[in-house]
C-alpha positions as CSV (number, residue, x, y, z in Angstrom):
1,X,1.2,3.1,7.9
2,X,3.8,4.8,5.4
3,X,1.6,6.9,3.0
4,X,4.4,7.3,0.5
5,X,6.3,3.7,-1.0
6,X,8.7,3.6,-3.7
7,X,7.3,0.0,-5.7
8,X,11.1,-0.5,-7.4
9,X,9.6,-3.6,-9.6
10,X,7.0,-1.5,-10.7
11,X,9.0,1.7,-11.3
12,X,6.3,3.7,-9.8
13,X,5.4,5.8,-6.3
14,X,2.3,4.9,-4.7
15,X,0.6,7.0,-1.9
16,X,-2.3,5.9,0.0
17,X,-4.6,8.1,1.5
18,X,-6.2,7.6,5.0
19,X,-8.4,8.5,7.8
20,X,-7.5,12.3,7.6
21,X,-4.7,12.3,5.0
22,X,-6.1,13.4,1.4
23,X,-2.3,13.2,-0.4
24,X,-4.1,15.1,-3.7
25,X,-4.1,18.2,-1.1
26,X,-0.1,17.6,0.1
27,X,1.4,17.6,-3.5
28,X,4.0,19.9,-2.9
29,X,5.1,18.0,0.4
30,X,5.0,14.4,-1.8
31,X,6.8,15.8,-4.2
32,X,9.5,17.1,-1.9
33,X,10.2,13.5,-0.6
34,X,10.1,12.7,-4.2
35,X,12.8,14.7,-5.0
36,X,14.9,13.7,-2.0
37,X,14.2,10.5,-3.1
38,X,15.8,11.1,-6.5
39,X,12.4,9.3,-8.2
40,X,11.1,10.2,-11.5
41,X,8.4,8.5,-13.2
42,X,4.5,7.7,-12.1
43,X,3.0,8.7,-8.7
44,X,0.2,6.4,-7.9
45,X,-2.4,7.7,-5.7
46,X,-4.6,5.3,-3.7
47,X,-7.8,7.1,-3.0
48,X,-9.6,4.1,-1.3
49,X,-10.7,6.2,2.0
50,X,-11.4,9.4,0.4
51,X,-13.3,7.7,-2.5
52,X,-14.0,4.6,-1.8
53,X,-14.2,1.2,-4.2
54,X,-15.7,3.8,-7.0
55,X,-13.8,3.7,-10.5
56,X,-11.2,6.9,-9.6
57,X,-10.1,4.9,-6.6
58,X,-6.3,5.0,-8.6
59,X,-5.4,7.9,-9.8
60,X,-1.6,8.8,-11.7
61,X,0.1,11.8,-11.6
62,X,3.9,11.9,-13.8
63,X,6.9,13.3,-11.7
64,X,9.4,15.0,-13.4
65,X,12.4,14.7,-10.2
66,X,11.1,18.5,-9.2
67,X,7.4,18.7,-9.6
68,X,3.9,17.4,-10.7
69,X,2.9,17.8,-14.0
70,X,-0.6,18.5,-13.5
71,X,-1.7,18.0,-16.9
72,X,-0.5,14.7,-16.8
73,X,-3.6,13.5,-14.4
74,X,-5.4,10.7,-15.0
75,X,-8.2,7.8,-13.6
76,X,-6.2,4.3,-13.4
77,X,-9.3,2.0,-13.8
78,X,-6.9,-1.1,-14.7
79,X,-4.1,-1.1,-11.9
80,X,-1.8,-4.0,-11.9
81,X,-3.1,-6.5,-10.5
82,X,0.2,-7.3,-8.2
83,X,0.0,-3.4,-7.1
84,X,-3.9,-3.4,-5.7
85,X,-3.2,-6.8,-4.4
86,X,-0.6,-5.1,-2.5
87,X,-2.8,-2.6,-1.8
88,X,-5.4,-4.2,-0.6
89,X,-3.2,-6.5,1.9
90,X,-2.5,-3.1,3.4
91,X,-5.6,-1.8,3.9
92,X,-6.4,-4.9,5.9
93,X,-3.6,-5.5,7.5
94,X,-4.7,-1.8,9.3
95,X,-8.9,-2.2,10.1
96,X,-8.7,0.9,11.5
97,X,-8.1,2.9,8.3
98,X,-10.8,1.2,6.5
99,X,-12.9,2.0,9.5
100,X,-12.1,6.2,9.2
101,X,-12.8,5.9,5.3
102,X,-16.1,6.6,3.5
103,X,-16.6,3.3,3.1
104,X,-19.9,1.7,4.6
105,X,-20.0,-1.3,7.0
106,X,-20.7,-3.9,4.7
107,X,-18.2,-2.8,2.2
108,X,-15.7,-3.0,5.0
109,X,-16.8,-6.3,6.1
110,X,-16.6,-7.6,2.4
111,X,-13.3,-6.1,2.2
């Protein structure tokens, strides 16, 4: 599973976090792809295994080409519905990385 997609229609980056891989703890190494990447814009952050289906599951960061701005963070509780969609297809399309997430069984099953 690639944790780090550029979504051109969308003009954003998305990054999904799983089993052991919190992305809000590799910034500096997403942002380096970033920038080799030439991307500037939103960095979506899908925090399904870390924090499960709660409200902060989508979180946005705003990429300048070199770095994070920080201040810039915010809770997505509305994400496109096309983008979790996708988002969801990948999740289950890969059982096993719902399995290593905080989620419990029957939220998985439901799933």
């Amino acid at each position: 599973m690639k944790d780090l997609r550029v979504i051109e229609d969308a003009g954003v980056a998305m990054v999904t976090a799983h089993g052991d891989f919190n992305p809000l703890q590799h910034l500096r190494r997403i942002a380096f792809e970033l920038e080799i990447m030439k991307f500037r814009g939103a960095v979506v952050f899908d925090l399904l295994s870390c924090n499960g289906l709660s409200s902060n599951r989508f979180v946005q960061i705003l990429f300048d080409g070199a770095s994070f701005d920080r201040g810039s963070f915010s809770v997505i509780e509305d994400l496109d519905k096309k983008l979790r969609q996708e988002q969801d297809t990948l999740f289950r399309s890969n059982p096993e990385f719902l399995t290593r997430s905080v989620l419990s069984s029957l939220e998985i099953s439901n799933f």
